[in-house]
C-alpha positions in Angstrom: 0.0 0.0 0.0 2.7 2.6 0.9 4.3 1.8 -2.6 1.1 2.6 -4.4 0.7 6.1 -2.3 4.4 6.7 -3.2 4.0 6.0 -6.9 0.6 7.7 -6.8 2.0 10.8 -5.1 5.1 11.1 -7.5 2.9 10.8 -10.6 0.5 13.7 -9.3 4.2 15.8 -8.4 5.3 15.7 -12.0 1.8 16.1 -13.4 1.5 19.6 -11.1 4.8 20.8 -12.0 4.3 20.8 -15.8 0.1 21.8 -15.1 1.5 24.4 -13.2 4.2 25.9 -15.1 2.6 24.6 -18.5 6.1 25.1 -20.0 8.4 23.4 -22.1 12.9 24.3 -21.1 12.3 26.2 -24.1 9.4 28.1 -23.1 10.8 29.0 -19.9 13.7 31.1 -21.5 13.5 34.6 -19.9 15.3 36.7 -22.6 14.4 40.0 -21.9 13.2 42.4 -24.6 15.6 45.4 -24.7 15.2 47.7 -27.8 17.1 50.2 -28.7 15.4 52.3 -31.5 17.0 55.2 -33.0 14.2 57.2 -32.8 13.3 56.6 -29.1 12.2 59.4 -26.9 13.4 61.4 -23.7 13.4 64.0 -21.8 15.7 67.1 -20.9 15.5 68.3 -17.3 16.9 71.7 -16.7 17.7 72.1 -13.2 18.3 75.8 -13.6 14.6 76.5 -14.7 13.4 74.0 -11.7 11.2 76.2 -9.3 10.7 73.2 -7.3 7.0 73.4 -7.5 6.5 70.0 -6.8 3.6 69.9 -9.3 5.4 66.9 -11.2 4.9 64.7 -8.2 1.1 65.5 -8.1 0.4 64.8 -11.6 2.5 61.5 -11.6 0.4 60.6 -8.5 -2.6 61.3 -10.4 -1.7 59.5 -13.6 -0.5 56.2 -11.7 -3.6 56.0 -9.6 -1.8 56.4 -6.7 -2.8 57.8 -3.2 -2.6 61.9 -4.3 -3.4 64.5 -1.5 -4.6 67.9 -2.9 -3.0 70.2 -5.4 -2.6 72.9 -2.7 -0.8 70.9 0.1 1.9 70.6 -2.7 3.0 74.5 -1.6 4.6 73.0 1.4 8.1 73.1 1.8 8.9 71.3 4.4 9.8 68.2 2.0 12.9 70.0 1.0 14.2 69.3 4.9 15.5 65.8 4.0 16.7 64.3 1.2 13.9 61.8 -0.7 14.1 59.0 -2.9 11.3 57.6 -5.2 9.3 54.8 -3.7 6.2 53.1 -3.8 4.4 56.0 -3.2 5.9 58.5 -5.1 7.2 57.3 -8.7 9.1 60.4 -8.7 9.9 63.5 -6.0 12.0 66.7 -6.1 14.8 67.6 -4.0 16.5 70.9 -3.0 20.0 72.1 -3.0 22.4 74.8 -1.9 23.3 77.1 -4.5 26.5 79.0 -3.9 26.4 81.3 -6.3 22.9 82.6 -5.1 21.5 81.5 -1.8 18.3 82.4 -2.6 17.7 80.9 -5.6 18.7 76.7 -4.5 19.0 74.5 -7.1 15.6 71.9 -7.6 15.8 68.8 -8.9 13.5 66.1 -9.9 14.5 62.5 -9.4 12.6 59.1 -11.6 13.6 56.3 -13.3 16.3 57.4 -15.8 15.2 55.0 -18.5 18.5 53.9 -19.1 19.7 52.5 -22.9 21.4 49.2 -21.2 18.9 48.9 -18.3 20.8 47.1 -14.9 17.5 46.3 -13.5 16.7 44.6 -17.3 19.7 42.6 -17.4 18.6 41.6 -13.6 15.1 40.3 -14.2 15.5 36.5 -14.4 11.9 36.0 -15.8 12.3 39.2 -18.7 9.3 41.1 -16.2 11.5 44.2 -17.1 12.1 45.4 -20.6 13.3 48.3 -22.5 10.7 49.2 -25.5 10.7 50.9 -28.6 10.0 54.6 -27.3 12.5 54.4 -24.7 10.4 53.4 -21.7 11.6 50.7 -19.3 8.3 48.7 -18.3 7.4 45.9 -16.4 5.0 43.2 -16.7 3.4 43.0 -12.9 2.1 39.1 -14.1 5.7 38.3 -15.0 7.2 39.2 -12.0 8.2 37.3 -9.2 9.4 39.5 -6.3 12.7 38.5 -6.5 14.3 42.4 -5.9 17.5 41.8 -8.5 16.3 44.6 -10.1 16.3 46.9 -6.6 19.8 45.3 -6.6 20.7 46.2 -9.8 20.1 49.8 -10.5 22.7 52.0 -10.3 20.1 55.1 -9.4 18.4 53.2 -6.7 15.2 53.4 -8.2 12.8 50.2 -8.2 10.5 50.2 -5.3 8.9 47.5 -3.4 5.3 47.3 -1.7 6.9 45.7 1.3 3.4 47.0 3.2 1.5 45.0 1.1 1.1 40.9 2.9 -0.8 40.2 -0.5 0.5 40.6 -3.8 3.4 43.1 -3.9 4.6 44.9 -6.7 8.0 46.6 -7.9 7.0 49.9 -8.9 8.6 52.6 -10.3 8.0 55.7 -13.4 7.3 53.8 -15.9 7.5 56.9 -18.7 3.7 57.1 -18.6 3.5 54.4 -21.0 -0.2 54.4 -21.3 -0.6 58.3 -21.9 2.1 58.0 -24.6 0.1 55.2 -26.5 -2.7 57.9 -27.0 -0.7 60.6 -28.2 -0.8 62.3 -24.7 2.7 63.8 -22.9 4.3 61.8 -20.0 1.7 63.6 -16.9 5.1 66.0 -15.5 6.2 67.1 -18.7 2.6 68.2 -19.3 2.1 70.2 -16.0 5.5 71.6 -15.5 4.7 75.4 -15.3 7.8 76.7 -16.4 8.9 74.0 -19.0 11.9 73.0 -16.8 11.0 69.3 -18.8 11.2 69.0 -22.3 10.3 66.2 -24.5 11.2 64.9 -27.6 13.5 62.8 -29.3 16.5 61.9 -27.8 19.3 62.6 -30.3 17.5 66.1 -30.3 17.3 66.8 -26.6 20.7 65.9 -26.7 21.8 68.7 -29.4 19.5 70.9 -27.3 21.2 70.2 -24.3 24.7 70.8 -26.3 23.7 74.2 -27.6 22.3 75.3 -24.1 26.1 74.9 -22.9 27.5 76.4 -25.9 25.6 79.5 -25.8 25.7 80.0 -21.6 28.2 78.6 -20.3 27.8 81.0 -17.2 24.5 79.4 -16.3 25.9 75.4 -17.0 28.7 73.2 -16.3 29.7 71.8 -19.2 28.0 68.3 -19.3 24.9 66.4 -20.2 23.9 64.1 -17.3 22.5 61.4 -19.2 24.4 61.6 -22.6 27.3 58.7 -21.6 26.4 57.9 -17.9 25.7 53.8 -18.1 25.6 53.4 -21.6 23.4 56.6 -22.3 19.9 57.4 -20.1 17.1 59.0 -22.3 16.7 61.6 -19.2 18.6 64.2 -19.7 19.7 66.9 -17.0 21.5 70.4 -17.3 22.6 72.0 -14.0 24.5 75.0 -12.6 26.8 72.9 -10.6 28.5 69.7 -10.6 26.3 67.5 -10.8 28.4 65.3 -7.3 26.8 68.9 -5.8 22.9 67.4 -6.4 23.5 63.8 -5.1 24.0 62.7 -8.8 25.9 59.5 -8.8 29.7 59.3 -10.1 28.9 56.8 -13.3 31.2 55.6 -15.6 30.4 55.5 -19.3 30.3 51.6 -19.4 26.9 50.0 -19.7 26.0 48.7 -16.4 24.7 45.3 -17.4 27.9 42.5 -16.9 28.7 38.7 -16.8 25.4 38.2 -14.5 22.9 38.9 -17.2 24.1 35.9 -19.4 24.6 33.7 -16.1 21.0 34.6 -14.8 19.0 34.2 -18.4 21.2 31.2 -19.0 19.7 29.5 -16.0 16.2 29.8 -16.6 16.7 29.0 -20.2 17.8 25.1 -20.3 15.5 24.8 -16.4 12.4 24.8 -15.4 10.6 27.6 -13.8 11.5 27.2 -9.5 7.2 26.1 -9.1 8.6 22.6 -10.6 11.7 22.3 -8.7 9.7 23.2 -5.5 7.3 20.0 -6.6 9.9 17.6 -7.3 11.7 19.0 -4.0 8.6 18.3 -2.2 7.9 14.5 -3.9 11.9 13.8 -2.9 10.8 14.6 0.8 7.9 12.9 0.7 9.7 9.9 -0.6 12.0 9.6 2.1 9.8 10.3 4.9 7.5 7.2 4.0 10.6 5.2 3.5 11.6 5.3 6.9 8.0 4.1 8.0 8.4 1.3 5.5 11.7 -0.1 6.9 10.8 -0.1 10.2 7.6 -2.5 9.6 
């Protein structure tokens, strides 16, 4: 009888493993999609025109569906105090900065996912929930994605956020270049409410000849570089400033892609295996197994 339940119980195993993951080695490959097209789009942030108005944060807010106090409570500048970070409730927040040159005029800038050309947090993604598309958004597919955090790991802006609140389905979020407005011809939510067009949007090969000319015609009001232009490969966010850029918490980047070895040792591992659902089965049946075995030998 115990050989029966054993065989029984191995057969049902192997049956919910392939039921469950209803994939073939093949299937289970987790190549990311990572486009790079020519004509993809960005945007130029010029920190010098930044009033700090914080009414970015409240239309991102508004667009993503997320929590969004009143227009009005935005006026308050006590968020400039610390230092902030995008997270799971804000896809993207301003900060505030010193200026040396003119105390009363600090320097504002907004922080958000810097759509990068050779996404980390792409590269990362063991199951290809992250990908870089056509129009130069980095997305995610929330059915894809297994909580795994690489792509928190990863980043070299420190930008994926986790619902760690949430007990129940938890989701990486993070500015996803207001992919749906863009796929009815509208303008990412901040670049549409920015009173003083401190954002611009266009092409990226544009913005950057934009950015370039900006420099060359006033160099008293830049340093001369385009955040964005080499950093990591090339990120299609832009940003001018007034001052080093080390001065606005910008990270020191090198020019190199930040992608390495890992991403062909962690899509090679889920391209010849399957998905963990079936290892955690046969794991289980192996357990099982050698329980009842015990119990067998000693009758």
């Amino acid at each position: 009888m115990k050989t029966t339940n054993r065989r029984s119980f191995l057969k049902a195993s192997t049956a919910i493993g392939v039921a469950v993951t209803g994939l073939t080695p093949a299937e289970a490959h987790a190549g990311p999609r990572n486009i790079l097209a020519p004509g993809r789009m960005g945007v130029l942030v010029d920190t010098t025109v930044c009033i700090g108005c914080r009414n970015c944060e409240w239309a991102c807010k508004t667009a993503h569906g997320l929590e969004t106090p009143p227009l009005e409570t935005y006026e308050d500048k006590t968020p400039f105090d610390r230092m902030r970070r995008p997270d799971d409730t804000a896809l993207t927040v301003v900060n505030r900065y010193p200026n040396a040159g003119n105390p009363k005029l600090p320097y504002s800038v907004k922080v958000q996912c810097m759509h990068c050309d050779h996404p980390a947090c792409v590269s990362a993604c063991i199951v290809g929930a992250l990908s870089k598309e056509e129009n130069g958004a980095v997305i995610w597919d929330t059915d894809k994605c297994i909580g795994c955090r690489y792509c928190m790991v990863a980043c070299p802006f420190q930008i994926p956020a986790f619902e760690y609140q949430k007990a129940l389905n938890p989701q990486i979020l993070k500015c996803d270049f207001c992919a749906e407005r863009r796929k009815s011809g509208l303008l990412p939510a901040c670049v549409e409410t920015c009173p003083v067009e401190a954002l611009t949007y266009g092409p990226r090969e544009e913005l950057v000849r934009v950015a370039r000319e900006r420099v060359r015609r006033l160099p008293d009001r830049y340093v001369s570089h385009v955040f964005g232009e080499f950093e990591v490969g090339g990120t299609d966010w832009l940003y001018l400033a007034g001052t080093d850029f080390a001065n606005l918490q910008f990270p020191k980047l090198a020019e190199r892609p930040a992608p390495g070895v890992s991403e062909s040792i962690q899509h090679g591992i889920f391209a010849y295996f399957v998905p963990p659902v079936s290892l955690y089965a046969l794991l289980g049946a192996m357990m099982w197994t050698a329980r009842h075995r015990g119990d067998d030998e000693e009758k």
